[in-house]
PDB file as gemmi writes it, atoms N, CA and C in Angstrom:
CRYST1    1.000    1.000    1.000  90.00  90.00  90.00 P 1                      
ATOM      1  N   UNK A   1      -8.844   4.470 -56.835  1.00  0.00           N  
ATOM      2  CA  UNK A   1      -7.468   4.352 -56.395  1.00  0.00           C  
ATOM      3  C   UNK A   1      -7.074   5.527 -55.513  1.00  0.00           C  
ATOM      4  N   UNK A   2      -7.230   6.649 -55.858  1.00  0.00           N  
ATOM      5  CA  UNK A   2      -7.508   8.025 -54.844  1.00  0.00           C  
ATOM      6  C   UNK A   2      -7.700   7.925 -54.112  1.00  0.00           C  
ATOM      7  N   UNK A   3      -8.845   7.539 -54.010  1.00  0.00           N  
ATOM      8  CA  UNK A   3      -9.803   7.145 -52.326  1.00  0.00           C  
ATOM      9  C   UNK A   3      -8.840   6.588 -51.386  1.00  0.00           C  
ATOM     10  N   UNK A   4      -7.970   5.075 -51.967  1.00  0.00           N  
ATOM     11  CA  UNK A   4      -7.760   4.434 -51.057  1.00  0.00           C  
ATOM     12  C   UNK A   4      -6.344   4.885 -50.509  1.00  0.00           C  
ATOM     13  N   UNK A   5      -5.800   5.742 -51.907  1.00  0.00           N  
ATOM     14  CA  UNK A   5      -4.416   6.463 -51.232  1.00  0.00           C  
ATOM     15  C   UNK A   5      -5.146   7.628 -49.908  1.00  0.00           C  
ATOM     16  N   UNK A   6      -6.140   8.225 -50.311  1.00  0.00           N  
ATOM     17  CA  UNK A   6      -6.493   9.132 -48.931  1.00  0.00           C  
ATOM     18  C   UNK A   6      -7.283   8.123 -47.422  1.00  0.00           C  
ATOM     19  N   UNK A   7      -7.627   7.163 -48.179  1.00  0.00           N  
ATOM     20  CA  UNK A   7      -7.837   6.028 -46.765  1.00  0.00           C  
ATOM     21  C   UNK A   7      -6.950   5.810 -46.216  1.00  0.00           C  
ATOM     22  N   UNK A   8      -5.456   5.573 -46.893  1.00  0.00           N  
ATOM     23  CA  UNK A   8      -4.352   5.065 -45.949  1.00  0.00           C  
ATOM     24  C   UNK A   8      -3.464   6.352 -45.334  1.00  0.00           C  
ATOM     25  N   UNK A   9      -3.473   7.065 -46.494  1.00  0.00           N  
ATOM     26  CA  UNK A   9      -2.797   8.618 -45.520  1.00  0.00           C  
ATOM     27  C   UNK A   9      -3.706   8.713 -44.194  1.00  0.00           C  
ATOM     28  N   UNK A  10      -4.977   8.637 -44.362  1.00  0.00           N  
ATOM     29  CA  UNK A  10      -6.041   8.955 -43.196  1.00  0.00           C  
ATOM     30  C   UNK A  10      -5.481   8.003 -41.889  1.00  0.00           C  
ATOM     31  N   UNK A  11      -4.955   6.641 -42.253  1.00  0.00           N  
ATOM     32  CA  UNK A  11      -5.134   5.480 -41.184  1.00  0.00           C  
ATOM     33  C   UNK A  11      -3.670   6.018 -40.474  1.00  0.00           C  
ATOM     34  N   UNK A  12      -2.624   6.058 -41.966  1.00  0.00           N  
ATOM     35  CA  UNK A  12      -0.831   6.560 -41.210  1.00  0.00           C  
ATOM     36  C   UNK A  12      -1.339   8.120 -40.262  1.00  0.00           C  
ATOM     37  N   UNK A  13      -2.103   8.975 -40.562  1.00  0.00           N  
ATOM     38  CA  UNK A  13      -1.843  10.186 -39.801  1.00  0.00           C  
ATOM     39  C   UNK A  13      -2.554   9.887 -38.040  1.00  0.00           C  
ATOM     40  N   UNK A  14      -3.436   8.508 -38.101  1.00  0.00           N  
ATOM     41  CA  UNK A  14      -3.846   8.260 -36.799  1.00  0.00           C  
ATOM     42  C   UNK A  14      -3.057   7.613 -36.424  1.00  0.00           C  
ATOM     43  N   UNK A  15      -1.803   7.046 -36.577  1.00  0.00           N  
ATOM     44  CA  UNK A  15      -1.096   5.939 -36.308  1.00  0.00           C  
ATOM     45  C   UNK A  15       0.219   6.948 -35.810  1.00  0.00           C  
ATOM     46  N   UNK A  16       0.586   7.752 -36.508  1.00  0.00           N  
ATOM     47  CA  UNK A  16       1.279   8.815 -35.907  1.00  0.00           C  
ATOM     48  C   UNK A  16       0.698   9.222 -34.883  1.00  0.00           C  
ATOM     49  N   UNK A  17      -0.397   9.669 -35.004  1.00  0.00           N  
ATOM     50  CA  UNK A  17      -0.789  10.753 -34.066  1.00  0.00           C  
ATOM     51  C   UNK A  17      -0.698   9.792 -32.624  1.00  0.00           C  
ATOM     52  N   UNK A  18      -1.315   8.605 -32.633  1.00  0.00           N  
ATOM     53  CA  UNK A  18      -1.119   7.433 -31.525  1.00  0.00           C  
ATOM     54  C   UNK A  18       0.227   7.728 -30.737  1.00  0.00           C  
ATOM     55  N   UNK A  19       1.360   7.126 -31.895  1.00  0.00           N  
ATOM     56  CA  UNK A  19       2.281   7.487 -31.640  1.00  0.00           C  
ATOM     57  C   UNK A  19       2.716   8.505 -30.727  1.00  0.00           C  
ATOM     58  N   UNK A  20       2.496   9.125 -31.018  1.00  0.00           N  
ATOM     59  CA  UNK A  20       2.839  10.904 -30.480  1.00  0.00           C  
ATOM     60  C   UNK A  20       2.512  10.870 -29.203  1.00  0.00           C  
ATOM     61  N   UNK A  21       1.172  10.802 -28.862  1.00  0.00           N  
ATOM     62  CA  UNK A  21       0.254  10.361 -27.472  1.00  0.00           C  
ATOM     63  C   UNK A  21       1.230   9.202 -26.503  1.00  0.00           C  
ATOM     64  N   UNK A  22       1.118   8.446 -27.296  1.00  0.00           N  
ATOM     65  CA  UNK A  22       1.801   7.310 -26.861  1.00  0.00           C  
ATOM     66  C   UNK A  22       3.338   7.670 -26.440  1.00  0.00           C  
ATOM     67  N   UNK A  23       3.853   8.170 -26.585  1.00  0.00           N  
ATOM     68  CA  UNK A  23       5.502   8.880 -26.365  1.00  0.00           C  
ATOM     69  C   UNK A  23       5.239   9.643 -25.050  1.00  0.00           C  
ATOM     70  N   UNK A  24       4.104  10.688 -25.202  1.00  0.00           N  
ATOM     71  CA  UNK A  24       3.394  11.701 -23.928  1.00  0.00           C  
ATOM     72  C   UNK A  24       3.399  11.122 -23.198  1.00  0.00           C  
ATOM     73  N   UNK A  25       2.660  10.272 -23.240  1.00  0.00           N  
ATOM     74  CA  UNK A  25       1.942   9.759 -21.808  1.00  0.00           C  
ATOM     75  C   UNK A  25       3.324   8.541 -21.259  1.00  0.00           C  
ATOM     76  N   UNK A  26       4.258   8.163 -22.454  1.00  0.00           N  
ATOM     77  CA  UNK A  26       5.338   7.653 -22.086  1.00  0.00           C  
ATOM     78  C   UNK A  26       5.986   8.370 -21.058  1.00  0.00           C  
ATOM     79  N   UNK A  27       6.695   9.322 -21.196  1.00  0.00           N  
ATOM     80  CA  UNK A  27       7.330  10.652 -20.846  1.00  0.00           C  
ATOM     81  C   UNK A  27       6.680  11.048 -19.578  1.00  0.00           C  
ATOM     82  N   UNK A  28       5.635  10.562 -19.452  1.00  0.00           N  
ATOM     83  CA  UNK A  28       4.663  11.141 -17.964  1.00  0.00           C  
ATOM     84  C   UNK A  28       5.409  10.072 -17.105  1.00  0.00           C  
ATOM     85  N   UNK A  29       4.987   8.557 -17.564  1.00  0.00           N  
ATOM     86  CA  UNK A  29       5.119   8.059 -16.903  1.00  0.00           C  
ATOM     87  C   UNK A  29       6.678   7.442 -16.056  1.00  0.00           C  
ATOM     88  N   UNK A  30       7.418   7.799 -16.897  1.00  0.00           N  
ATOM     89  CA  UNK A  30       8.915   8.275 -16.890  1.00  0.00           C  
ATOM     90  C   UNK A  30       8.905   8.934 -15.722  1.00  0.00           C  
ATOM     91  N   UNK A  31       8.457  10.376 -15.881  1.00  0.00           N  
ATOM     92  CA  UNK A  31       8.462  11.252 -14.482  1.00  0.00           C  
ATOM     93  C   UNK A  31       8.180  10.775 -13.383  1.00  0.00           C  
ATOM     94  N   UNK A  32       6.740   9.986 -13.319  1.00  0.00           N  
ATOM     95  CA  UNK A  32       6.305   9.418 -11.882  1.00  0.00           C  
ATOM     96  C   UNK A  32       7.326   8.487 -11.407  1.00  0.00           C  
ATOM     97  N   UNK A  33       7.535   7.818 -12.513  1.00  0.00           N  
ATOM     98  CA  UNK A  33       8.547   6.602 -12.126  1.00  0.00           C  
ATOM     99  C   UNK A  33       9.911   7.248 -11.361  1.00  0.00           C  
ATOM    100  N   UNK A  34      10.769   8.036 -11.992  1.00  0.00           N  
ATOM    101  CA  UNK A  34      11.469   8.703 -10.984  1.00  0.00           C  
ATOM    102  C   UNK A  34      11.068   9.545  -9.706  1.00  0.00           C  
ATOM    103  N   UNK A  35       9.756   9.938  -9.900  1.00  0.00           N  
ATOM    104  CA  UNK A  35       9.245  10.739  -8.569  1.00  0.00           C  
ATOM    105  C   UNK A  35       9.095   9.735  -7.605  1.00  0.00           C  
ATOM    106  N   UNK A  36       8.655   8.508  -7.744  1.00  0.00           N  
ATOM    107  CA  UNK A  36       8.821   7.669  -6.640  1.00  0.00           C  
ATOM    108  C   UNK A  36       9.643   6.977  -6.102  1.00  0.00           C  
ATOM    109  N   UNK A  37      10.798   6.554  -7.362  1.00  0.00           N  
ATOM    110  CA  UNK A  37      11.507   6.051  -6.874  1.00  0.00           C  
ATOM    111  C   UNK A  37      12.291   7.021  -5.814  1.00  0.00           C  
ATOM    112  N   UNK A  38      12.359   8.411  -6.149  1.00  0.00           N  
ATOM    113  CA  UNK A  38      13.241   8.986  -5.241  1.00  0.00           C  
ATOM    114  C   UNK A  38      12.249   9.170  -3.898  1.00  0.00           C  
ATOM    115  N   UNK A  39      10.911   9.468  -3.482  1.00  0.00           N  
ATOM    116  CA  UNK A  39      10.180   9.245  -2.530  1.00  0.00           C  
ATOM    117  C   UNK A  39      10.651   7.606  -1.435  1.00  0.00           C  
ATOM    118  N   UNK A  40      10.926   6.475  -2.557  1.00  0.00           N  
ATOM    119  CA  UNK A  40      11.153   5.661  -1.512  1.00  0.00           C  
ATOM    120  C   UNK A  40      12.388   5.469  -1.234  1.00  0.00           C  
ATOM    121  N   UNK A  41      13.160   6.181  -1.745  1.00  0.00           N  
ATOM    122  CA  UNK A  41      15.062   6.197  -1.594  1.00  0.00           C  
ATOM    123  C   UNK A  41      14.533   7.015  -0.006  1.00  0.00           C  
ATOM    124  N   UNK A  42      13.778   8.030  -0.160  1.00  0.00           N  
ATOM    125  CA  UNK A  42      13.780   8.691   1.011  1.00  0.00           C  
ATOM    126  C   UNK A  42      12.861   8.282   2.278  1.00  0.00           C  
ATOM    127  N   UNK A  43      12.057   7.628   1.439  1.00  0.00           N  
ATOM    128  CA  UNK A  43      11.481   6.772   2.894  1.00  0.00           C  
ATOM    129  C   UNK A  43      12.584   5.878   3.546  1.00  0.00           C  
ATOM    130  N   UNK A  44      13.179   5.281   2.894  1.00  0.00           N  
ATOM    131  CA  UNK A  44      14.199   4.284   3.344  1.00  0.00           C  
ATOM    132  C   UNK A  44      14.716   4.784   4.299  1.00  0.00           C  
ATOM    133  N   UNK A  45      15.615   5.603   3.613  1.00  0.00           N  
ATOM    134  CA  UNK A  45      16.230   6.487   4.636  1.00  0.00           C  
ATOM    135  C   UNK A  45      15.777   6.914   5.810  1.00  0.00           C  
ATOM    136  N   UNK A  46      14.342   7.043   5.770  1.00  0.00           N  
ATOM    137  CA  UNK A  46      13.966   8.050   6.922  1.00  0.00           C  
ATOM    138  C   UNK A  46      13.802   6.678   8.020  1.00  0.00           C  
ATOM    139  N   UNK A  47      13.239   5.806   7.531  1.00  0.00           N  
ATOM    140  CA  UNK A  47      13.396   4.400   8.184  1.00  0.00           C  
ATOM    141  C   UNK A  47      14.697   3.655   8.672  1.00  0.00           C  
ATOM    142  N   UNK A  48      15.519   3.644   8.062  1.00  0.00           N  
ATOM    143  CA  UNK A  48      16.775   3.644   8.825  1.00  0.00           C  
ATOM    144  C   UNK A  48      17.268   4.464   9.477  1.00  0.00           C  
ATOM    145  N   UNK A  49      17.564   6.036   9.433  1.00  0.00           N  
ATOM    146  CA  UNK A  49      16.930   6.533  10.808  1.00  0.00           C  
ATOM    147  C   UNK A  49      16.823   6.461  12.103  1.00  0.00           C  
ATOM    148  N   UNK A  50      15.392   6.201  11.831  1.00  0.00           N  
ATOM    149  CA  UNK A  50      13.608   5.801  12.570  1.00  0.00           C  
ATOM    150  C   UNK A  50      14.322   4.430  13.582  1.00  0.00           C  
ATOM    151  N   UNK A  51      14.908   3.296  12.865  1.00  0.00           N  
ATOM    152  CA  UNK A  51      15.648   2.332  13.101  1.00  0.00           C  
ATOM    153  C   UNK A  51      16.721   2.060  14.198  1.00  0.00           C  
ATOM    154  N   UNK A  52      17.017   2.900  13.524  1.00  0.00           N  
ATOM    155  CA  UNK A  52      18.830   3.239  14.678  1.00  0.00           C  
ATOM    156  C   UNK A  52      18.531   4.226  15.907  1.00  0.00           C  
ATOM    157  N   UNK A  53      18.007   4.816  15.735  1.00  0.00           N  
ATOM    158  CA  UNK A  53      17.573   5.711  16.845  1.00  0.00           C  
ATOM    159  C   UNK A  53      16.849   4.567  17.780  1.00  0.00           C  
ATOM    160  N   UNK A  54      15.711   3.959  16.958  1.00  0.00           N  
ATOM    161  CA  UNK A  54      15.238   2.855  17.917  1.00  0.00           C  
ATOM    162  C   UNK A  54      16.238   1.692  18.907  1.00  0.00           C  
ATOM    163  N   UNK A  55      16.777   1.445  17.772  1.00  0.00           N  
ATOM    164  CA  UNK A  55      18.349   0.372  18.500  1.00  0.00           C  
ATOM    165  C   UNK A  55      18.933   1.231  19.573  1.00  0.00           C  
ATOM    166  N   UNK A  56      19.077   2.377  19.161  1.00  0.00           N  
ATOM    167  CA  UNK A  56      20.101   3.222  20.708  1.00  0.00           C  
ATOM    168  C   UNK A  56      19.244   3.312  21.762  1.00  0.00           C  
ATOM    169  N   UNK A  57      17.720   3.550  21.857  1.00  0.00           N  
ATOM    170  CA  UNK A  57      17.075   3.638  22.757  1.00  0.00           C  
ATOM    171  C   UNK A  57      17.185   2.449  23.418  1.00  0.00           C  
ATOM    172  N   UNK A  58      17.179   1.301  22.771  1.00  0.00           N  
ATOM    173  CA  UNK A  58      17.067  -0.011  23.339  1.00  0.00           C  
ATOM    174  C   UNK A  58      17.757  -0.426  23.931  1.00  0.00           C  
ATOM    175  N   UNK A  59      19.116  -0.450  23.920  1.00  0.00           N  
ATOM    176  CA  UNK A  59      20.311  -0.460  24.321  1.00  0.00           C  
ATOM    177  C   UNK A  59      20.244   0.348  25.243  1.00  0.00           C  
ATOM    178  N   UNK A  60      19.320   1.357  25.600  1.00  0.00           N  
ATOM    179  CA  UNK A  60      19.900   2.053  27.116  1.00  0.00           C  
ATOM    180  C   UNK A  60      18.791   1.799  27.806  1.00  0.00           C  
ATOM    181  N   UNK A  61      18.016   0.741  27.168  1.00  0.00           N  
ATOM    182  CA  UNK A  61      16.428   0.102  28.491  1.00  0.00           C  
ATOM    183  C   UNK A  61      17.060  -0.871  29.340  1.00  0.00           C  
ATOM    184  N   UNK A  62      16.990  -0.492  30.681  1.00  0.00           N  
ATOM    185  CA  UNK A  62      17.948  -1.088  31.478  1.00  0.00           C  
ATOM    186  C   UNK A  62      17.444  -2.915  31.170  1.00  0.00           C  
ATOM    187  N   UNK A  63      18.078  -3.875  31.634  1.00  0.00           N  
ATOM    188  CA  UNK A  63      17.742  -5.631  31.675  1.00  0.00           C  
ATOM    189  C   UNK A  63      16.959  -5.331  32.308  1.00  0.00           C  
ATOM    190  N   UNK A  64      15.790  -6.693  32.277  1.00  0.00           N  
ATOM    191  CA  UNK A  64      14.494  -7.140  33.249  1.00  0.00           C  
ATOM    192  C   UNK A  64      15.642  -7.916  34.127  1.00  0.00           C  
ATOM    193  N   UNK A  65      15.182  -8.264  35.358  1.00  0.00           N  
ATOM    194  CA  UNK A  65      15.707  -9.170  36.304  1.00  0.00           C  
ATOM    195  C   UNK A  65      15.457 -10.489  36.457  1.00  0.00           C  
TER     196      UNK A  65                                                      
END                                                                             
């Protein structure tokens, strides 16, 4: 009966420990997830921009005939 109470403490302390890992690498991926999203808030941006600048140029290419 011992045994199997230290078999299952053994199985709960890997199941925590999972846990734990599992939260980490949560928490990482949390970070990236905001690191990119703000990377493409700023690509956007830089593309609209990139965009409008293009439109004004265009607007001053004289008509073909």
């Amino acid at each position: 009966m011992n045994s199997e109470f230290e078999a299952l403490e053994a199985k709960i302390d890997q199941v925590v420990a999972l846990v734990h890992q599992l939260r980490a690498e949560n928490e990482v991926l949390k970070n990236q997830i905001a690191t990119a999203e703000a990377e493409r808030l700023h690509l956007r941006s830089t593309m609209t921009a990139a965009r409008e600048r293009l439109e004004g140029l265009m607007e001053k290419l004289p008509e073909d005939a």
